[in-house]
N, C-alpha and C positions, 0 to 999 in steps of 0.2 A: 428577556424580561417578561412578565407576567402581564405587564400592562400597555404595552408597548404598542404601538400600531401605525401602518402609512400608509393605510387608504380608506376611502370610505368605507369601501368593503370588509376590511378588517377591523373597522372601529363596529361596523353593525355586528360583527360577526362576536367581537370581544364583550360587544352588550349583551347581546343575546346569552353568549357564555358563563357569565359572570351576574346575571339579572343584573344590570346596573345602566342606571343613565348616563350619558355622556359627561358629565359635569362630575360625578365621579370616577370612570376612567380616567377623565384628565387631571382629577388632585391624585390620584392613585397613582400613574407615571409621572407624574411630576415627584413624588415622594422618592419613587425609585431610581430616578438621574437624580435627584438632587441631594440626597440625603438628609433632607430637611424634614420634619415632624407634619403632618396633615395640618395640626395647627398655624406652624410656622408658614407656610404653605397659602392656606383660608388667612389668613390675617392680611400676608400681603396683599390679596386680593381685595378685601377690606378697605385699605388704604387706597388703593386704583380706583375703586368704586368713590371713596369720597373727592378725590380729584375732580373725577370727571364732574362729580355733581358741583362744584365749586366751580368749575369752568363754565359751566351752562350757567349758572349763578352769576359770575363775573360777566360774561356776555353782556346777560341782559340789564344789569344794573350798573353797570359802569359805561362812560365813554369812552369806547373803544374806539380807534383806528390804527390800523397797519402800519408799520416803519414807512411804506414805500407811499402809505396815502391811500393807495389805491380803493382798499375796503375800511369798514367799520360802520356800524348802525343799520344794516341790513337788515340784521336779528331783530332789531329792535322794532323796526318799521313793519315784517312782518308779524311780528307776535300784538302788537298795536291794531292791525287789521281783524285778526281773527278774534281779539278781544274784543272789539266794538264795529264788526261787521258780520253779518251771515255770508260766510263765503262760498266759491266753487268746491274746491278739496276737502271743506270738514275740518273742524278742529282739532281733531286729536291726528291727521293727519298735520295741518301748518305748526301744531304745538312742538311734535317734533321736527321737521324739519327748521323751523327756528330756531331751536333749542342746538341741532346742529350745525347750523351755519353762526352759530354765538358761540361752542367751540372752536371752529376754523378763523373764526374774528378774535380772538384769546390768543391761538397761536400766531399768528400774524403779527401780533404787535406784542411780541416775545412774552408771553404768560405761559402758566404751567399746565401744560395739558399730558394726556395720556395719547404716546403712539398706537391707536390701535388699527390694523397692525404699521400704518402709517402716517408722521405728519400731515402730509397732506389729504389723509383721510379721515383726520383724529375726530372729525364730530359727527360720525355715522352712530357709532356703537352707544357717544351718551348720549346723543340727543335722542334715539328710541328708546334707550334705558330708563332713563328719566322721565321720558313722559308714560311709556308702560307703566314706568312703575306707581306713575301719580293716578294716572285713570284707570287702574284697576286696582287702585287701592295693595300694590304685591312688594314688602317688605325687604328689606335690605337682603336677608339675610339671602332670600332668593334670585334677584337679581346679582348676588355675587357669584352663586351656587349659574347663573343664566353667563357670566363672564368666562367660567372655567368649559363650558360646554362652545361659546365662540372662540375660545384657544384654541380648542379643539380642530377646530374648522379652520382658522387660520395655520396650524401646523401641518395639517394635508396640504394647502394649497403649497406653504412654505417649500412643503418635502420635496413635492410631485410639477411646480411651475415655478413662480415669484410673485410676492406681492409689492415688485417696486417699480413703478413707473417707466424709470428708464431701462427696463431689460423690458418688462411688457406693456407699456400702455396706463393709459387711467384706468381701464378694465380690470387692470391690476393691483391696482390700489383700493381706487372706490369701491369696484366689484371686490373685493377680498372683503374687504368691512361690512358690507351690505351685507353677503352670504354669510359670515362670520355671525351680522346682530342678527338675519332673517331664521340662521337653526338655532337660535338660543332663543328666540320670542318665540319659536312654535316648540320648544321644548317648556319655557317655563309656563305657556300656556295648556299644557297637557297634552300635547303631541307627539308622538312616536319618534324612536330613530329616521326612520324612514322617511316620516314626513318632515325630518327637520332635513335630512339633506336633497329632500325633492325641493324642501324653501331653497335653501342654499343653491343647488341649480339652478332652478329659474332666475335670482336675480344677475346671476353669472350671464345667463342666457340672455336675458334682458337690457343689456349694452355690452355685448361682445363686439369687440372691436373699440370698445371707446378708446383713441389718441389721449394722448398727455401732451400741452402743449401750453404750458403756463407763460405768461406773459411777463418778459424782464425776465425770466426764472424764478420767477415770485413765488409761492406756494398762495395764491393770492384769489387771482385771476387767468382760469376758469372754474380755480378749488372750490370755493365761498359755493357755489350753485350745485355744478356736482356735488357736492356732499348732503346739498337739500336735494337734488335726485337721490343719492344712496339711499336717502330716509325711508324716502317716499318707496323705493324700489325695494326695499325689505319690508314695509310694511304690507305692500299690494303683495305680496312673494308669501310672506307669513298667510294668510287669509285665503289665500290659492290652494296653500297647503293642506291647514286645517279643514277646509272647503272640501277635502279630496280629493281635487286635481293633481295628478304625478306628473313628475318630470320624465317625459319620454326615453330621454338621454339621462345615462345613470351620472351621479356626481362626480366620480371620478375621471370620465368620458368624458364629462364637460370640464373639468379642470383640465385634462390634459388637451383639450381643442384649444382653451382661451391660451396655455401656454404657447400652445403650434402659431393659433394667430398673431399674438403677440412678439414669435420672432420675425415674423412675417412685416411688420411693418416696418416701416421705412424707419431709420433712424434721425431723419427731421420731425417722426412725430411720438416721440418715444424721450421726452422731459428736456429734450435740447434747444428749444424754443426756436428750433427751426423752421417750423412747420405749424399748420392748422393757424388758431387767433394769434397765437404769439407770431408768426409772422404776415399777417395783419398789416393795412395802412395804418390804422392806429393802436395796434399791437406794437408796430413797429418806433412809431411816436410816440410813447408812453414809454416805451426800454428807455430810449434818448432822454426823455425829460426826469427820470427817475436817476441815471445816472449820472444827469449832468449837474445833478442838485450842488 
């Protein structure tokens, strides 16, 4: 196929080819597996895009708590801070990691959210979307056009590792979504191929190794926080980028290390709640009290 690619190096290679940005590559192969219409195509995405913004919406205006109890009103308490405090991290820093941990409080207490590319990582990708797209004033039209170029990202890693917990780690999850929103905010901000998967690197780089070790096997507890790291970690990642800092180790090289690590860990700490907080003194007492409801 024409549009086809599994690695980073092929996707730079296909851009360069073709003058074309990421985000059209990726409606373009999508056209040709799918045999759907570009239209048909861009509209779906349309529809993901308003999700997520509903779900960041629902977060913050609704009483949220989790089936298990454990989370809900996180979101709320920090978006409350940074509305009527000068904080440490900045605003448009806490905006979005709120905004993300109010998706991960949505899915928790079963509302509709988007897997990007996983539940338990679903509020990386809108809680940066949503706030980029408010503090810089940048249109739907392009933050849909910013979704198809984190597909992108997300299909290497898919190809080339996994983005799911229990074969590699939270690394694998969070990290996949981080890398995924970090090359699509240095792309829709006017950044090069190269520097979208130098971003997408670095936040790989930047908690390699991180465990998966949800507590109860909740998608709950340690999701809620990590996913306001993923925020934070694509955003500090994106800014590295555009900055002109390169990732040493090329994108590929680092996806294929976090896979190596990722079989590497023990399978107490790889989503079985074996291992790390989920086995926990009161990891451990909070399974019991949840199940014994």
């Amino acid at each position: 196929m024409r549009y086809d690619f599994n690695s980073g190096n092929e996707l730079i290679d296909l851009c360069n080819r073709e003058n074309k940005k990421i985000w059209e590559i990726m409606i373009n192969r999508e056209e040709e597996i799918s045999g759907n219409s570009k239209e048909e195509i861009y509209n779906a995405m349309v529809n993901n895009l308003k999700v997520m913004e509903d779900s960041v919406k629902k977060g913050f205006e609704e009483d949220i708590k989790s089936v298990s109890g454990l989370i809900g009103g996180e979101a709320k308490l920090l978006k409350e801070r940074y509305e009527n405090n000068k904080t440490v991290s900045g605003t448009i820093m806490l905006k979005a990691v709120s905004s993300s941990m109010a998706v991960l409080e949505v899915n928790a207490s079963m509302g509709r959210i988007i897997a990007a590319p996983t539940a338990g990582s679903c509020g990386i990708i809108p809680g940066v979307f949503i706030t980029i797209g408010d503090e810089f004033d940048i249109d739907d039209d392009t933050l849909v056009k910013g979704l198809f170029t984190a597909s992108a990202i997300g299909y290497i890693v898919a190809k080339n590792a996994t983005v799911s917990g229990a074969e590699g780690g939270c690394q694998a999850e969070t990290g996949t979504a981080a890398a995924m929103t970090a090359a699509a905010i240095v792309e829709i901000m006017g950044g090069d191929i190269h520097q979208c998967l130098d971003a997408a690197s670095m936040t790989f780089k930047n908690i390699m190794g991180l465990v998966c070790d949800p507590v109860a096997g909740l998608v709950e507890v340690p999701c809620l926080k990590r996913n306001a790291i993923g925020a934070a970690n694509a955003l500090i990642s994106v800014d590295m980028a555009l900055a002109g800092i390169k990732s040493i180790i090329p994108f590929d090289e680092v996806v294929e290390a976090m896979y190596s690590v990722g079989k590497s860990l023990s399978h107490d700490l790889k989503e079985t709640s074996l291992g790390g907080i989920a086995a926990s003194k009161t990891g451990k007492k909070l399974s019991k009290e949840i199940f014994n409801k």
